[in-house]
Residue frames as a rotation matrix with the C-alpha (Angstrom) as fourth column:
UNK 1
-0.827 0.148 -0.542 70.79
0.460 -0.376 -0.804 41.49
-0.323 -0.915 0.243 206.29
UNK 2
0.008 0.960 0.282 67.12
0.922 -0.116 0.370 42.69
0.387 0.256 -0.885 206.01
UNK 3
0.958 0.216 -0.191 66.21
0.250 -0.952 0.174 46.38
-0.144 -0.215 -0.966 205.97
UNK 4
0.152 -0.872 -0.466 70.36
-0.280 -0.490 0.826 47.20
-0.948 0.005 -0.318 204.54
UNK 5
0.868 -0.215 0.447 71.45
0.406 0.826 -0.390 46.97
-0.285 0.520 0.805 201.33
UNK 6
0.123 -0.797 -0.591 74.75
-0.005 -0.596 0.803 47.99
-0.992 -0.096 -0.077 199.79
UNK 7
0.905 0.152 -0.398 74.68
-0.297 -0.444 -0.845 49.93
-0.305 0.883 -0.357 196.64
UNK 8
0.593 -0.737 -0.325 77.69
-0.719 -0.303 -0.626 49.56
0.363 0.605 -0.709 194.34
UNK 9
0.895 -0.132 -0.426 79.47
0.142 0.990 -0.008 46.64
0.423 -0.053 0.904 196.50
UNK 10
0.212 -0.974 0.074 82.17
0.309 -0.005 -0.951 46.57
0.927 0.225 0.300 197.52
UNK 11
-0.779 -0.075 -0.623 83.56
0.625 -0.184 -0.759 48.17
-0.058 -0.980 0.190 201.13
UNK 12
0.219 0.822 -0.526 80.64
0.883 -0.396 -0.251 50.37
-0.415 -0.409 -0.812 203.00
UNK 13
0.538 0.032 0.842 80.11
0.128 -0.991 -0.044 54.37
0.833 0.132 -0.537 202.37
UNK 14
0.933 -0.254 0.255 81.64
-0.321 -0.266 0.909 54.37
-0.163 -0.930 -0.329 205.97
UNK 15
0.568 -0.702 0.430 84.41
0.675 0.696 0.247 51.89
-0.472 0.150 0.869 205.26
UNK 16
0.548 -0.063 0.834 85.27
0.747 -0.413 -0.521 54.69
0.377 0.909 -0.179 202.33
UNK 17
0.890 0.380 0.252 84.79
0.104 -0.708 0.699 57.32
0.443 -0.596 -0.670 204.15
UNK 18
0.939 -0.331 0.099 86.98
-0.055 0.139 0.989 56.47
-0.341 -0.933 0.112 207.05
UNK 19
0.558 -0.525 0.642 89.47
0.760 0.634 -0.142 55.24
-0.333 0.567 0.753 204.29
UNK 20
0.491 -0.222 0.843 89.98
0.294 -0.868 -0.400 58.83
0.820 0.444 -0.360 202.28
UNK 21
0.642 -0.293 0.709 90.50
-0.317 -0.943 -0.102 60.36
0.698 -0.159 -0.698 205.62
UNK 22
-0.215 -0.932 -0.291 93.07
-0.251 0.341 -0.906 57.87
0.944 -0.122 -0.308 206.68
UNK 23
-0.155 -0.185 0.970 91.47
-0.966 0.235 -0.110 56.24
-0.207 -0.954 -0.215 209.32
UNK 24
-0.953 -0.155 -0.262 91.04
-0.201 0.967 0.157 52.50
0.229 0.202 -0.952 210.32
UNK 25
0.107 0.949 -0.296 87.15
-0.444 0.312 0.840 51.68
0.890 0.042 0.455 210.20
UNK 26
0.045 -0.047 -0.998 87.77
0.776 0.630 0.005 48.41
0.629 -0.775 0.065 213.02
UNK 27
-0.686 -0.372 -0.626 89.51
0.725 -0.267 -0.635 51.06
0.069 -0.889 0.453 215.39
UNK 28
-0.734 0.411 0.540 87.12
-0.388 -0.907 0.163 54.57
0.557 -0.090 0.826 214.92
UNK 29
-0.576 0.772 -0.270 84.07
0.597 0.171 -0.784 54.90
-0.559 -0.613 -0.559 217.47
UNK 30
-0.162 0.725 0.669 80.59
0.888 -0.188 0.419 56.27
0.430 0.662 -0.614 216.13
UNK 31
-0.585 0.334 -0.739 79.99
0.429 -0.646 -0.632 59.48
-0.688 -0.687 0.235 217.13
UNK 32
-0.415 0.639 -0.648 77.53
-0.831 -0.556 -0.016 60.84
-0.370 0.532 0.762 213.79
UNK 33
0.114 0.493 0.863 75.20
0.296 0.812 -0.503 59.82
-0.948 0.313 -0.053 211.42
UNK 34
-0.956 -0.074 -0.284 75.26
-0.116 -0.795 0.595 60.91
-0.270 0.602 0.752 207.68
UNK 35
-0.754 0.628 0.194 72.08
-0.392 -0.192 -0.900 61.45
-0.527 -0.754 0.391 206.23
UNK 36
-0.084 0.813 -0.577 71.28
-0.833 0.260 0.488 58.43
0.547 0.521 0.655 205.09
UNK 37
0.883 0.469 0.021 71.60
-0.388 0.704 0.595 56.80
0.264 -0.534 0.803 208.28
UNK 38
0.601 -0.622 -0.501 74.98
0.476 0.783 -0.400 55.35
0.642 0.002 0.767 207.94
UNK 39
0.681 -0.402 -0.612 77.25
0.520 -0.323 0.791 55.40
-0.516 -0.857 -0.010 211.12
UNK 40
0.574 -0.813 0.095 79.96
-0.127 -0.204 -0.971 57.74
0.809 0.545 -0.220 210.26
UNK 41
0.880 -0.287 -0.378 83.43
0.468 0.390 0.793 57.04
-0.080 -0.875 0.478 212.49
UNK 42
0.624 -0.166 0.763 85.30
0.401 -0.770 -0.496 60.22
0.670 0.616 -0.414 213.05
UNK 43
0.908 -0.221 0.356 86.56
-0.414 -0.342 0.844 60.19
-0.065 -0.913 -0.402 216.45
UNK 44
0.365 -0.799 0.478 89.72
0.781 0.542 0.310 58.33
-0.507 0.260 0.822 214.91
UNK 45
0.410 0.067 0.909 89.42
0.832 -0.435 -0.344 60.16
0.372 0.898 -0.234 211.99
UNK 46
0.828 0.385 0.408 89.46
0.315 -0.921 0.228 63.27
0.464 -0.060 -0.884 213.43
UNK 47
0.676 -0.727 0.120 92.36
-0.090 0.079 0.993 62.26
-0.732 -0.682 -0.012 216.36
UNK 48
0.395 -0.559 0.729 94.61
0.666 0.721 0.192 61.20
-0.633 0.409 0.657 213.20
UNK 49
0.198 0.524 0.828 93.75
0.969 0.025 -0.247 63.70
-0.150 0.851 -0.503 211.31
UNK 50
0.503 0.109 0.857 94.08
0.414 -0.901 -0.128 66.84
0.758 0.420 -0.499 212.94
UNK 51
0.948 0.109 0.298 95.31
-0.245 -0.343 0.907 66.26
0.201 -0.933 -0.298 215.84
UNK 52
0.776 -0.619 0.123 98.54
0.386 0.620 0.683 63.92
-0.499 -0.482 0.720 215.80
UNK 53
0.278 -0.612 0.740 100.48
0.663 -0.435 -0.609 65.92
0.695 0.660 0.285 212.68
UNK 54
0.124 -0.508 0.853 100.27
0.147 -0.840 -0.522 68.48
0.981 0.190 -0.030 215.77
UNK 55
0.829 0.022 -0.559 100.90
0.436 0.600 0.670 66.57
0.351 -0.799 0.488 218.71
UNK 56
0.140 -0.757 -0.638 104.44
0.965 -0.038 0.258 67.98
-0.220 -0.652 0.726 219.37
UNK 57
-0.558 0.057 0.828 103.61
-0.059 -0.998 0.029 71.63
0.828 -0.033 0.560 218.59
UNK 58
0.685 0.662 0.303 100.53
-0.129 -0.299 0.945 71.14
0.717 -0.687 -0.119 221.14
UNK 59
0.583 -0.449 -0.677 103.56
0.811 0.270 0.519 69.52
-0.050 -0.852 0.522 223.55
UNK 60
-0.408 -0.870 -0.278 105.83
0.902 -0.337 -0.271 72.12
0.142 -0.361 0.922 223.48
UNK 61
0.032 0.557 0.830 103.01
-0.149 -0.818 0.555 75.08
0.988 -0.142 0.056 223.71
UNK 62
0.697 -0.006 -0.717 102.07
0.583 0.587 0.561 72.73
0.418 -0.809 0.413 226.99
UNK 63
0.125 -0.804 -0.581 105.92
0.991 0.077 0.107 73.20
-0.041 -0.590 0.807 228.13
UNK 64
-0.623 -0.352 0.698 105.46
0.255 -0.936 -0.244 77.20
0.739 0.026 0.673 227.61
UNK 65
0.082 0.847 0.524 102.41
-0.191 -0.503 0.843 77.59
0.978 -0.169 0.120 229.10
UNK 66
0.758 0.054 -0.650 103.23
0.456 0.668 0.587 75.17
0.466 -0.742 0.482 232.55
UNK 67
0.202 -0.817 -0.541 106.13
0.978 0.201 0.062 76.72
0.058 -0.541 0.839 233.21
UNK 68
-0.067 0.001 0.998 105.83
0.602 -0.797 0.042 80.47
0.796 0.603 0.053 232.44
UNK 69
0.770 0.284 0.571 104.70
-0.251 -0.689 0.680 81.53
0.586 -0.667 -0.460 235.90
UNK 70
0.697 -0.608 -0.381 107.66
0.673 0.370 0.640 79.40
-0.248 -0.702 0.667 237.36
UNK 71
0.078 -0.792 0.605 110.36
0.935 -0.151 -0.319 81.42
0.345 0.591 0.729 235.20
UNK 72
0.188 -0.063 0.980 108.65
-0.110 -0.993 -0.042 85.15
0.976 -0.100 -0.193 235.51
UNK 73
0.905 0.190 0.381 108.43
-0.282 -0.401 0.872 84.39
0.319 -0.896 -0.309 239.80
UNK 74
0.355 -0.920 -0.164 111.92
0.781 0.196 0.592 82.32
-0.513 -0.339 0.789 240.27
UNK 75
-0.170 -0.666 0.726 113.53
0.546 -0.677 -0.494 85.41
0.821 0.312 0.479 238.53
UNK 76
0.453 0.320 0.833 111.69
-0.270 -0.841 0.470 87.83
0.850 -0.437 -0.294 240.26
UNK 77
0.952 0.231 0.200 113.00
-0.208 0.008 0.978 85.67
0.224 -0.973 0.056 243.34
UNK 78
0.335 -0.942 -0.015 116.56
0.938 0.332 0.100 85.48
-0.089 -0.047 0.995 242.31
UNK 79
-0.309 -0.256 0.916 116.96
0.456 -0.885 -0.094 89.00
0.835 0.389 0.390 241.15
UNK 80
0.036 0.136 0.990 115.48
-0.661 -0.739 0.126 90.10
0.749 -0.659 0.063 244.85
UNK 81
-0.130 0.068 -0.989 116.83
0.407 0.913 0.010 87.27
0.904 -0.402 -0.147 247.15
UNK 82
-0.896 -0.336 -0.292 117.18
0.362 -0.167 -0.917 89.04
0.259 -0.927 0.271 249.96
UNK 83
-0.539 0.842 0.025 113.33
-0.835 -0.531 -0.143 90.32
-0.107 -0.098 0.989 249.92
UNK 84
0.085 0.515 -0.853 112.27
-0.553 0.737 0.390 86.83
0.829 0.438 0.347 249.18
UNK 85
-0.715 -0.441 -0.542 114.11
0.411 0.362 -0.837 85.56
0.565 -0.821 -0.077 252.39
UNK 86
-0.982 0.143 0.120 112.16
-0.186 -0.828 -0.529 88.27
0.024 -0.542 0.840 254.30
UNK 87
-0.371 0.726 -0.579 109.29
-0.872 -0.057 0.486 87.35
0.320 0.685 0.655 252.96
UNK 88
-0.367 -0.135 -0.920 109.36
-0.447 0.894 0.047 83.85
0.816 0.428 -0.388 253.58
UNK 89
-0.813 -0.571 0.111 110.20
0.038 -0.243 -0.969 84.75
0.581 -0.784 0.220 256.91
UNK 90
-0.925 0.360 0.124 107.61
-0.375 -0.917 -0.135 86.51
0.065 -0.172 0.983 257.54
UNK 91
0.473 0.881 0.010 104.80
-0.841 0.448 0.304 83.95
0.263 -0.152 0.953 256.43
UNK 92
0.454 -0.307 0.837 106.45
-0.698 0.462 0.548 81.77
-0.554 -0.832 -0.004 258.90
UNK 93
0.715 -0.266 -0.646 108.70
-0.463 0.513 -0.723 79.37
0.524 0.816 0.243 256.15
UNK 94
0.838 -0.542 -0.058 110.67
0.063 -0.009 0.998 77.39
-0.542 -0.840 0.027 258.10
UNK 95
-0.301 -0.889 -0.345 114.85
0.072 -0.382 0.921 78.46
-0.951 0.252 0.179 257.35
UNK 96
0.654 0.755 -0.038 113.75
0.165 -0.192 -0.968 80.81
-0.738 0.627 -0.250 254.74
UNK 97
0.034 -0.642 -0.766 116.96
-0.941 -0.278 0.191 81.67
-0.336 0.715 -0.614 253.02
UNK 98
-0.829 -0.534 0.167 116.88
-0.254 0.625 0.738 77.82
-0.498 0.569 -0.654 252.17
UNK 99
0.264 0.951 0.163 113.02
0.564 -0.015 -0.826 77.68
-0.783 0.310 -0.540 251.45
UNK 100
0.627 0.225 -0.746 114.48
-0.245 -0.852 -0.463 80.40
-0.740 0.473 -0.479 249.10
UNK 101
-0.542 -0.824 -0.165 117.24
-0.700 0.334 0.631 78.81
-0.465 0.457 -0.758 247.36
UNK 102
-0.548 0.507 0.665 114.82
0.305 0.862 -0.405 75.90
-0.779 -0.019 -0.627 246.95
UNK 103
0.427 0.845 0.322 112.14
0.463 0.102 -0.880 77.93
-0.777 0.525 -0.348 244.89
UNK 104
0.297 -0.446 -0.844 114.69
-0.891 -0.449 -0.076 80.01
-0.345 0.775 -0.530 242.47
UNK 105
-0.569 -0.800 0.192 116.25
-0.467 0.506 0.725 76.74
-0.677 0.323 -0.661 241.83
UNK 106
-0.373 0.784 0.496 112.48
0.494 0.620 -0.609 74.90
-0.785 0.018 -0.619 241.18
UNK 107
0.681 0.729 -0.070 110.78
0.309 -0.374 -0.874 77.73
-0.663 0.574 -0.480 239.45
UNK 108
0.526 -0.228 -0.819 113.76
-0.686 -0.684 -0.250 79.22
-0.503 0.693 -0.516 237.32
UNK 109
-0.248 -0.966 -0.076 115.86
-0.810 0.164 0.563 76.61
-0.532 0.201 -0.823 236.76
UNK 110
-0.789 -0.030 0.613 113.99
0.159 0.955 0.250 73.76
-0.593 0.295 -0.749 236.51
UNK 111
0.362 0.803 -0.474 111.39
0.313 -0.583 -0.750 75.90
-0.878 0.123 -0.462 234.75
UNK 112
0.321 -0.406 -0.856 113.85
-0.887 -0.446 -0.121 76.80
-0.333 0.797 -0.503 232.14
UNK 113
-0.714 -0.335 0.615 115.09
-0.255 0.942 0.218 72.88
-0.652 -0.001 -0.758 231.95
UNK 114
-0.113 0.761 0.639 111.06
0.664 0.536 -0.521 71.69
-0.739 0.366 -0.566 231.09
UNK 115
0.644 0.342 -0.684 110.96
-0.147 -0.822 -0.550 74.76
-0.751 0.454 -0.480 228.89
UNK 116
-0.184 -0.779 -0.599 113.95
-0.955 -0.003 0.296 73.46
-0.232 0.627 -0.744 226.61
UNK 117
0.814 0.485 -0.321 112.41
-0.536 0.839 -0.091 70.37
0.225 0.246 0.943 227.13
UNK 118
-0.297 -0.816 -0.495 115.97
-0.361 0.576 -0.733 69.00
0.884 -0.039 -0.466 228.66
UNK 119
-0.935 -0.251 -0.251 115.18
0.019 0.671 -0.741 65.92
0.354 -0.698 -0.623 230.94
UNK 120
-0.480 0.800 0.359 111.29
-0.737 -0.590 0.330 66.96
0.476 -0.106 0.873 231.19
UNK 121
0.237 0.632 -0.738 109.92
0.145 0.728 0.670 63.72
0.960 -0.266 0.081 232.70
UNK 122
-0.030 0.112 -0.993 111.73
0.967 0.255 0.000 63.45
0.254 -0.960 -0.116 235.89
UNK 123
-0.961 -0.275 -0.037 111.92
0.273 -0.918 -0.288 67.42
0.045 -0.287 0.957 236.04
UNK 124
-0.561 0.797 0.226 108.21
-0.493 -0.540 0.682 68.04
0.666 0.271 0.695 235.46
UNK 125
0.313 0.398 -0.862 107.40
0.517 0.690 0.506 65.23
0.797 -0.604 0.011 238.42
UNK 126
-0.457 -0.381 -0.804 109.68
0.885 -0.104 -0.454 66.75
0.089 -0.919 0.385 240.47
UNK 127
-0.900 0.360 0.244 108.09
-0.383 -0.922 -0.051 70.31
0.207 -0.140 0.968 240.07
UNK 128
-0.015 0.988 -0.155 104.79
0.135 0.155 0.979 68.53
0.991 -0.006 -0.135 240.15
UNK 129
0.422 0.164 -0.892 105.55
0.865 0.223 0.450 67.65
0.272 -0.961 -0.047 243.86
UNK 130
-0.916 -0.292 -0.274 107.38
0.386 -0.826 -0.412 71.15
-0.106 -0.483 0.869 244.87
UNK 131
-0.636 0.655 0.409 103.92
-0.462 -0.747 0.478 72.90
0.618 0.115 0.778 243.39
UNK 132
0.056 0.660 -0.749 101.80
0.461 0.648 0.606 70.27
0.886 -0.379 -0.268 245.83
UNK 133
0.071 -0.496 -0.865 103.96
0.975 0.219 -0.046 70.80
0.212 -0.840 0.499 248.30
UNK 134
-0.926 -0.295 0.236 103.81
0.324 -0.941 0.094 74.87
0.194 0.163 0.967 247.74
UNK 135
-0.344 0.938 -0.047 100.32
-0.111 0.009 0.994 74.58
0.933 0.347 0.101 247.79
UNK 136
0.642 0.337 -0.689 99.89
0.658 0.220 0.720 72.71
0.395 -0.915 -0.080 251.44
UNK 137
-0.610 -0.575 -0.544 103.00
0.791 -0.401 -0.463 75.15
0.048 -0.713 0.700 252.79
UNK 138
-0.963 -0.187 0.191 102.17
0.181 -0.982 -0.050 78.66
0.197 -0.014 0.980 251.14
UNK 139
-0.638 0.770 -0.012 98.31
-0.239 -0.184 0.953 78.20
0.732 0.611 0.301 250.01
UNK 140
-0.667 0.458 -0.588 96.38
0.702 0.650 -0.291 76.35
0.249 -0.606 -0.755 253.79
UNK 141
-0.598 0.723 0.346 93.24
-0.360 -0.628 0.690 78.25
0.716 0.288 0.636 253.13
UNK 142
0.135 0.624 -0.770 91.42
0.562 0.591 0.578 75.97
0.816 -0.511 -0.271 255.79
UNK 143
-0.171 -0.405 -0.898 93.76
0.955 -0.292 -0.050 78.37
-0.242 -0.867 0.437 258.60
UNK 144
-0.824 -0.353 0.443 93.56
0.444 -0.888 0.118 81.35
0.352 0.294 0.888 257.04
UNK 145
-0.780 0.550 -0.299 91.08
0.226 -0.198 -0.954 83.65
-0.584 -0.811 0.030 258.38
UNK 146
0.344 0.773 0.532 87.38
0.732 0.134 -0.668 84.14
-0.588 0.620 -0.520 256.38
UNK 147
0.755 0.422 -0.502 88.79
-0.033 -0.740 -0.672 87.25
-0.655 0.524 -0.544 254.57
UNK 148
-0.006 -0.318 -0.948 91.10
-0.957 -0.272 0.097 85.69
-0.289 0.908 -0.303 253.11
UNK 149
0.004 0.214 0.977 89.94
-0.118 0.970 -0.212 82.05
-0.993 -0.115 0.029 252.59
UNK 150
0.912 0.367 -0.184 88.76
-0.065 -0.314 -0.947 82.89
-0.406 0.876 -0.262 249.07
UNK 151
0.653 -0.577 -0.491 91.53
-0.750 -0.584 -0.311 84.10
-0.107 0.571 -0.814 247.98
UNK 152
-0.167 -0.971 -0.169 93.82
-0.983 0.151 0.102 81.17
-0.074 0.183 -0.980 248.94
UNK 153
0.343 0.889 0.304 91.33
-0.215 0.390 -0.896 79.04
-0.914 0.242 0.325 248.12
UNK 154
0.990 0.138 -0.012 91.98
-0.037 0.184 -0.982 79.66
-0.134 0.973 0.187 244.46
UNK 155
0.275 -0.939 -0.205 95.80
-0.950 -0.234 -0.206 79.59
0.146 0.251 -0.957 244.79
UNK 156
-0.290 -0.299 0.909 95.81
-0.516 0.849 0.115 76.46
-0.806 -0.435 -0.401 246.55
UNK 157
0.350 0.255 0.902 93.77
0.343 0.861 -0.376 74.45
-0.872 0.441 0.214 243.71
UNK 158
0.644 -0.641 -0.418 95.57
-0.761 -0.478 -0.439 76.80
0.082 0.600 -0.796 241.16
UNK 159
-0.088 -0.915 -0.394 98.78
-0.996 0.074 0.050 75.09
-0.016 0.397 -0.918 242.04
UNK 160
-0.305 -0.328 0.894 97.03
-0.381 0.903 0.201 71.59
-0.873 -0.279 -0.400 241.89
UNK 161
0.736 0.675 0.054 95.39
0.039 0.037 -0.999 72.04
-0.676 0.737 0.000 238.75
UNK 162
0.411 -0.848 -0.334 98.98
-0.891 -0.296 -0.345 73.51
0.193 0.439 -0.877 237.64
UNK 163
-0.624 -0.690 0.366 100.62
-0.673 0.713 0.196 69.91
-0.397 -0.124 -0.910 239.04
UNK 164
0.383 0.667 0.639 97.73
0.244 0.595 -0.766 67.85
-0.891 0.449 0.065 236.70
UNK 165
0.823 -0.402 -0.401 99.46
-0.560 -0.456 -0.692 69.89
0.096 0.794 -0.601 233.86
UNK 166
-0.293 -0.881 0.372 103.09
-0.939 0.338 0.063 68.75
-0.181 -0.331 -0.926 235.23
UNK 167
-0.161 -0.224 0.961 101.82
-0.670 0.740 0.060 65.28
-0.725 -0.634 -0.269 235.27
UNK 168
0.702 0.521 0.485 100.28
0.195 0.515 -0.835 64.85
-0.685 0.681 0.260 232.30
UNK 169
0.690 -0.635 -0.347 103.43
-0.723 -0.577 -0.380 66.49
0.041 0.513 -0.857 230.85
UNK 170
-0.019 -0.752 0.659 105.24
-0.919 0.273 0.284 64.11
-0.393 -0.600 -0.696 232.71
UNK 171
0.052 0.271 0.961 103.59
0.372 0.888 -0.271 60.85
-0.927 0.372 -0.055 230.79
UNK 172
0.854 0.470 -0.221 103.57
-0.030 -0.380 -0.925 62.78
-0.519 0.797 -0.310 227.64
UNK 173
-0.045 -0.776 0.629 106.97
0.977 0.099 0.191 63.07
-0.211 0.623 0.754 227.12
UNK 174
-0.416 -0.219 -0.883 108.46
0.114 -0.975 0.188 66.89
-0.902 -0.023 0.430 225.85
UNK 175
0.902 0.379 -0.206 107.83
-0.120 -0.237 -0.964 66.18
-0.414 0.895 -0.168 221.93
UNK 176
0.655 -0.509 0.558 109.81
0.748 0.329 -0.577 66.54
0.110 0.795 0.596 218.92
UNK 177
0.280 -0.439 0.854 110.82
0.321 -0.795 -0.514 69.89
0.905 0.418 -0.081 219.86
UNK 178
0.943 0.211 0.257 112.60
-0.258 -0.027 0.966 69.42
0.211 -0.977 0.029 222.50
UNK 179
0.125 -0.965 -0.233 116.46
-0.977 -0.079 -0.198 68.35
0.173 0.252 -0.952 223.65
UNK 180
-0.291 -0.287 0.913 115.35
-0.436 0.889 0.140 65.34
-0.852 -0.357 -0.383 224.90
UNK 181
-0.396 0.271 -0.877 113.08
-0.890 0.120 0.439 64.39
0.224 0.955 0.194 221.43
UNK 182
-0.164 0.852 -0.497 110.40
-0.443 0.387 0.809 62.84
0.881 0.353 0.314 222.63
């Protein structure tokens, strides 16, 4: 090849490279240069490297973080059912005492389920769709009058941003630390 040559023979400086830090060259994408030009391929590297050793710590942070607000509010709505009922009522739920049963069971239980990581696929789908579905009941900013549009505005895509979490949980799998394992 004109205008390359390769000092010392053997595999590339990249080939090396990639090699030490335990990626495959073939599979890595370019994303630097070093500075003599040669491609360096780190976006493997890097995914292999630093990321997969902590792939089921990052999953089981995931399963705290996703589910925390279900746990602290399905208590809060088991420990005051009868004010939750009322409530419900009130923003027009149809048969709130079951609308209530429904979300202590969703947010605490199955909230404490994806948190142990026991059964977490079909349990983190199924919350996906209660938070959708919590979203078009509780959250229909489009009806709501201009002072408070805003506000449920950001709850509503709150709890779809929160069911993109749920789903991607849901293909992910709980982790190592978890009752299902993996």
């Amino acid at each position: 090849m004109a205008g390359r040559s390769r000092q010392g023979g053997g595999a590339s400086r990249v080939t090396r490279i990639a090699r030490r830090l335990g990626s495959q060259p073939a599979r890595a994408r370019c994303v630097a240069r070093s500075a003599h030009g040669a491609r360096i391929r780190l976006s493997t590297t890097m995914r292999q490297t630093f990321l997969a050793p902590q792939k089921d710590l990052l999953l089981l942070l995931s399963r705290i973080l996703l589910v925390i607000l279900f746990v602290i509010f399905g208590w809060e709505k088991l420990l005051n059912f009868s004010g939750t009922v009322q409530f419900m009522g009130a923003e027009g739920t149809p048969l709130p005492s079951i609308a209530a049963v429904v979300a202590i069971v969703m947010e605490f239980f199955v909230g404490i389920a994806i948190l142990l990581g026991f059964c977490t696929r079909p349990l983190a789908l199924l919350l996906g769709l209660y938070t959708v579905g919590t979203a078009f009941i509780g959250h229909h900013y489009w009806s709501m009058p201009a002072a408070e549009q805003m506000n449920m505005m950001i709850h509503f895509y709150k709890n779809i941003a929160i069911t993109g979490g749920l789903l991607a949980l849901c293909a992910a799998g709980p982790g190592r630390y978890s009752l299902d394992r993996g």
